[in-house]
C-alpha positions in Angstrom: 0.0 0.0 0.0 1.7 3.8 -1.2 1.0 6.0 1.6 1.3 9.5 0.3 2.4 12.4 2.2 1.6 15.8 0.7 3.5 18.6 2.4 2.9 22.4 1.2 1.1 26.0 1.8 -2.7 26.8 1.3 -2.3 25.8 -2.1 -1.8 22.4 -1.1 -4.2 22.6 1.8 -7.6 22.8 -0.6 -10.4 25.6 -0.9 -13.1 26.1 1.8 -16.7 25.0 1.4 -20.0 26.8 1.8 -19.3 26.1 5.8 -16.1 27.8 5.7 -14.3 24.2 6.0 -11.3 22.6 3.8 -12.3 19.4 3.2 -10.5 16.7 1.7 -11.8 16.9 -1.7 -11.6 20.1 -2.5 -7.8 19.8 -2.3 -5.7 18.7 -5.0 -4.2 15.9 -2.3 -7.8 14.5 -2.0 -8.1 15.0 -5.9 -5.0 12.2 -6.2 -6.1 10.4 -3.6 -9.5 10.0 -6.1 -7.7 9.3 -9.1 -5.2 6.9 -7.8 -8.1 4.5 -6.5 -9.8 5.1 -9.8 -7.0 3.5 -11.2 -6.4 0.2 -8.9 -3.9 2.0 -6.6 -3.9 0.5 -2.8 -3.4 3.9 -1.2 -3.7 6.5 1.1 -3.3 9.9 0.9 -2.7 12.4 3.5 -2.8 16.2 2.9 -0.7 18.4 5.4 -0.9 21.5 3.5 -1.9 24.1 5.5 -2.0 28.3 5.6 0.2 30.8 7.5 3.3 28.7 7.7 6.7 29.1 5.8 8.9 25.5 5.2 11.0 25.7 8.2 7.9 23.5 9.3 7.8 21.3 7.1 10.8 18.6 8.3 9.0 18.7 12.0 5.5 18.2 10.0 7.6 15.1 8.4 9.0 13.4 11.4 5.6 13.8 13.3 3.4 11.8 10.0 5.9 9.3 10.4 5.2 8.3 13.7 1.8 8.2 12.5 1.8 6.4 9.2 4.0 4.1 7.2 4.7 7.0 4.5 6.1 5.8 1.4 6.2 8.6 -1.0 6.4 12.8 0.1 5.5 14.9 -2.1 6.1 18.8 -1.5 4.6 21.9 -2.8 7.7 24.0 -1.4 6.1 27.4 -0.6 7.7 30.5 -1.7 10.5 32.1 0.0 9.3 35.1 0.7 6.9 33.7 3.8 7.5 35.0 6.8 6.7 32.9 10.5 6.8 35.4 13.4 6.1 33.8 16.6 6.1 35.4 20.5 8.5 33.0 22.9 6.2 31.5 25.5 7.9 33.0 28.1 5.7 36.2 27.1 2.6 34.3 27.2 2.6 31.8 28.6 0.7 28.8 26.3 2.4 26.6 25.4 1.1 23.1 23.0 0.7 20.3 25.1 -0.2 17.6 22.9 2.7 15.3 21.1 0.7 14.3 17.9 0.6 15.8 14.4 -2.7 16.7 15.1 -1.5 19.0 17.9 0.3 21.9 15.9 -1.2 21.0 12.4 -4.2 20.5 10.4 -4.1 17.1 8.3 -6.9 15.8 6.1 -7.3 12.5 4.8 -10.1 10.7 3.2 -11.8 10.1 6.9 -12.0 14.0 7.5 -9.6 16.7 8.9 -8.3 16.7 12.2 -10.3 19.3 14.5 -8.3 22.2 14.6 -7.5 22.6 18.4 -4.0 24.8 18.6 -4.1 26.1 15.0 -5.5 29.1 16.1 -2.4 30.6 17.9 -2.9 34.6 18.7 0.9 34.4 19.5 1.6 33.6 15.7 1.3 33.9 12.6 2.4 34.1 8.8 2.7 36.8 6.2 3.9 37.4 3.2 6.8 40.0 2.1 4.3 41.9 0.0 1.9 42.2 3.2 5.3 43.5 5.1 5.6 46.2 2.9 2.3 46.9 2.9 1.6 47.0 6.4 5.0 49.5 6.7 3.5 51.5 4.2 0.1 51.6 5.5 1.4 52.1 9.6 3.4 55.4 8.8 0.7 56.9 6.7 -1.9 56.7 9.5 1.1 57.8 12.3 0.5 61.0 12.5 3.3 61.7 15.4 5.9 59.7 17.1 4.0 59.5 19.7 1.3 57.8 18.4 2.5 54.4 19.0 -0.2 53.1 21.7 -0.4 49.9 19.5 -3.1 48.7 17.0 -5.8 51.0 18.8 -5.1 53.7 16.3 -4.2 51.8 13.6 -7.8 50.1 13.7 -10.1 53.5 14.6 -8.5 54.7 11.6 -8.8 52.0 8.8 -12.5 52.3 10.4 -13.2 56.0 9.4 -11.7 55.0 5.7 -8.0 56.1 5.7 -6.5 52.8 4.3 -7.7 51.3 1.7 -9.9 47.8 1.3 -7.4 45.3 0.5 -5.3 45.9 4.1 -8.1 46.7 6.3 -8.9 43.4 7.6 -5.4 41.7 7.2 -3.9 44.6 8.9 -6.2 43.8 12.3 -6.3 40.1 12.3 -2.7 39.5 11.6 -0.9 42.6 14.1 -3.3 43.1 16.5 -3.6 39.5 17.7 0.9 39.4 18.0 1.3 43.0 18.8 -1.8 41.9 22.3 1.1 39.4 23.1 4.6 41.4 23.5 3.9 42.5 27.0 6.7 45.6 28.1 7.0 47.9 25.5 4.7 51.1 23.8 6.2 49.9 20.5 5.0 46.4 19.9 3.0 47.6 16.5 6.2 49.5 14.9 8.7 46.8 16.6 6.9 44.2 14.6 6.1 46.2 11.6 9.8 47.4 11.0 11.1 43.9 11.6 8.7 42.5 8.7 10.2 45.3 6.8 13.7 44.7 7.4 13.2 40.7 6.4 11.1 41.7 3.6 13.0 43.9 1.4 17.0 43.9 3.6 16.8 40.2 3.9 14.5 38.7 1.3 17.5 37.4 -1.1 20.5 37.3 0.5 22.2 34.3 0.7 21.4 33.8 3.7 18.1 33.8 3.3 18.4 31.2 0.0 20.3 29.0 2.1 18.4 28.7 5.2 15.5 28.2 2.6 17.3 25.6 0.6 18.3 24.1 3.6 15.1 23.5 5.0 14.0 21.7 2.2 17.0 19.4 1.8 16.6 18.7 5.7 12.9 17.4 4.2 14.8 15.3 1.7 17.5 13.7 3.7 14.5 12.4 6.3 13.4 10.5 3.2 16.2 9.5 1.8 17.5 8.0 5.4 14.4 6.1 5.5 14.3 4.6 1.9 10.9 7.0 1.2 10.4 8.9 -2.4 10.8 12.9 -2.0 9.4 14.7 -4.6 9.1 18.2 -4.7 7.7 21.0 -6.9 6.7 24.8 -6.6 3.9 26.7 -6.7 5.5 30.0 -8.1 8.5 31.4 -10.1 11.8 30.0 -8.8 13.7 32.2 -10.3 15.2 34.9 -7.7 17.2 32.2 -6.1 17.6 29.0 -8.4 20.6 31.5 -10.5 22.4 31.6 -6.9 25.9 29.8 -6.7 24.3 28.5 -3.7 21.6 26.6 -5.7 23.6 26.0 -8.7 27.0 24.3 -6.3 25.2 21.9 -4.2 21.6 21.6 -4.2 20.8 21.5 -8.3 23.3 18.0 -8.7 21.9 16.6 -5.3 18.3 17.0 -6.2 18.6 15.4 -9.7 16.1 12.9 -8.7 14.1 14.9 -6.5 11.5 16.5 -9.1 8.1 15.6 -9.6 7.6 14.9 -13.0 11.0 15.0 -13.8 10.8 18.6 -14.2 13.7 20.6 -12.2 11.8 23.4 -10.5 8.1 22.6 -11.7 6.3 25.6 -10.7 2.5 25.0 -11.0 1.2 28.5 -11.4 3.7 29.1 -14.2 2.5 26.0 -15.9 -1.3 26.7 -15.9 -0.3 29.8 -17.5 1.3 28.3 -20.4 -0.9 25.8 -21.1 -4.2 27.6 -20.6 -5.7 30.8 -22.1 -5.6 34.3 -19.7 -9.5 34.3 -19.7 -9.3 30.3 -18.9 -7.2 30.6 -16.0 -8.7 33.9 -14.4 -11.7 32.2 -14.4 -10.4 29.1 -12.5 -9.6 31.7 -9.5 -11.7 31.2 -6.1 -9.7 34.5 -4.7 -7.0 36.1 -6.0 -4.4 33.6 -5.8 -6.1 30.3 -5.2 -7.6 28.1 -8.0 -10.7 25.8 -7.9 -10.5 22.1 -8.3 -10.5 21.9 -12.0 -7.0 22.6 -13.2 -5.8 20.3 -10.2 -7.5 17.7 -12.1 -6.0 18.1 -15.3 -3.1 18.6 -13.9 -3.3 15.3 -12.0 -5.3 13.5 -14.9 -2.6 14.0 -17.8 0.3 14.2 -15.4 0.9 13.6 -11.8 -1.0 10.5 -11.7 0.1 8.7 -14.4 3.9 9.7 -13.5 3.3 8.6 -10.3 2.3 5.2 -11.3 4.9 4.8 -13.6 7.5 5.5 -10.5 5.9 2.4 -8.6 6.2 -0.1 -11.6 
């Protein structure tokens, strides 16, 4: 029996219902899982995508499924690297995860149902990306009127209220600061502390080599669990690879070790760029649920005339 083990972002983690749930089938993980038993494949598929993290989960995501299952094949939609995980040490707030399961820290769908989400919700964390940072800057020292107007998210919140930013940061701007910013106890700051950090990783950071190899490292920590354990690692992208796959760092070490590494065969497969080859503007704007997911329909193609019939051909 292939057990299947999809790592990756909200991409990977599927599209919310009419109840404002994400279950297994409307996920392209639950889609393969579908067409593999349509085809006489003994499996199991189990979809750990999930929203608001970067990678640097993703190895401790691995190591906990294999407790859990007998994983045979990983496949991972490596989310871009320009996601950014802020989280407040405990010692400021004092929760703390108490569970030891998967289940505990992550959201996991299979063809039973998803897990209930118990400590997913964690107002001491969260992840944005480097296009929110710069936005949030941006929008946070338009509405400052003084330097002294720094008493956290109050002002920040009246104002989006009476209309001064626009729409499209509004509600991200609340949800995502407030909820860190209520959990750094001891300074006045906590909004422009958090803000100008962003900012700093955002456009000082974003690709520095330090940054692509952290990044690249992450993922190859992924790939050596695997290959320790005799399991297939495949991975693929969602987006453009392209501001960091020129890098020596890419190019020395990790393009030779990865040779057989890609799903499909395909160094770098990026889906996004894909769909836009192969499918007309009009076609693939209409596919949109929002303005950056897709529905289920170009998963299935994509699984239909590709992933699942490479994927069987691996097994053979």
């Amino acid at each position: 029996m292939r057990n299947i083990l999809c790592l990756g972002s909200s991409h990977t983690e599927g599209n919310e219902n009419t109840h404002k749930q994400k279950p297994f089938e409307l996920s392209w993980p639950g889609q393969l899982h579908t067409w593999l038993r349509e085809h006489d494949c003994d499996c199991q598929v189990i979809n750990a995508g999930e929203a608001s993290y970067s990678i640097e989960q993703y190895p401790l995501k691995l190591q906990l499924a294999l407790r859990q299952w007998p994983i045979t094949d990983v496949i991972i939609e490596a989310n871009t690297m320009h996601k950014l995980d802020v989280e407040i040490t405990e010692q400021f707030h004092g929760h703390t995860i108490t569970g030891t399961q998967l289940q505990d820290r992550f959201s996991i769908a299979t063809a039973e149902g998803r897990t209930p989400v118990i400590e997913k919700s964690r107002p001491y964390r969260t992840s944005v990306s480097t296009t929110e940072a710069v936005d949030y800057y941006t929008s946070y020292y338009k509405t400052k009127h003084t330097p002294h107007n720094v008493d956290t998210i109050r002002r920040i919140a009246t104002e989006m209220r009476d209309g001064i930013l626009n729409d499209d940061v509004r509600s991200s701007v609340i949800r995502k600061l407030s909820t860190i910013t209520d959990h750094m106890p001891g300074t006045d700051r906590a909004v422009q502390l958090l803000i100008d950090y962003l900012y700093f990783r955002a456009v000082y950071e974003s690709v520095s080599d330090a940054n692509i190899i952290r990044y690249l490292q992450t993922l190859d920590h992924a790939v050596e669990i695997c290959a320790a354990r005799g399991i297939n690692c495949w991975i693929y992208f969602q987006h453009n690879t392209d501001e960091w796959s020129n890098s020596t760092v890419f190019t020395s070490l990790f393009r030779p070790k990865w040779h057989s590494n890609w799903l499909l065969d395909t160094e770098r497969f990026a889906y996004k760029p894909w769909l836009e080859r192969t499918f007309t503007p009009e076609q693939v704007q209409a596919w949109l649920v929002d303005p950056i997911h897709y529905d289920m329909e170009p998963y299935k193609i994509w699984i239909d005339q590709h992933v699942g019939p490479w994927l069987i051909s691996q097994w053979k």
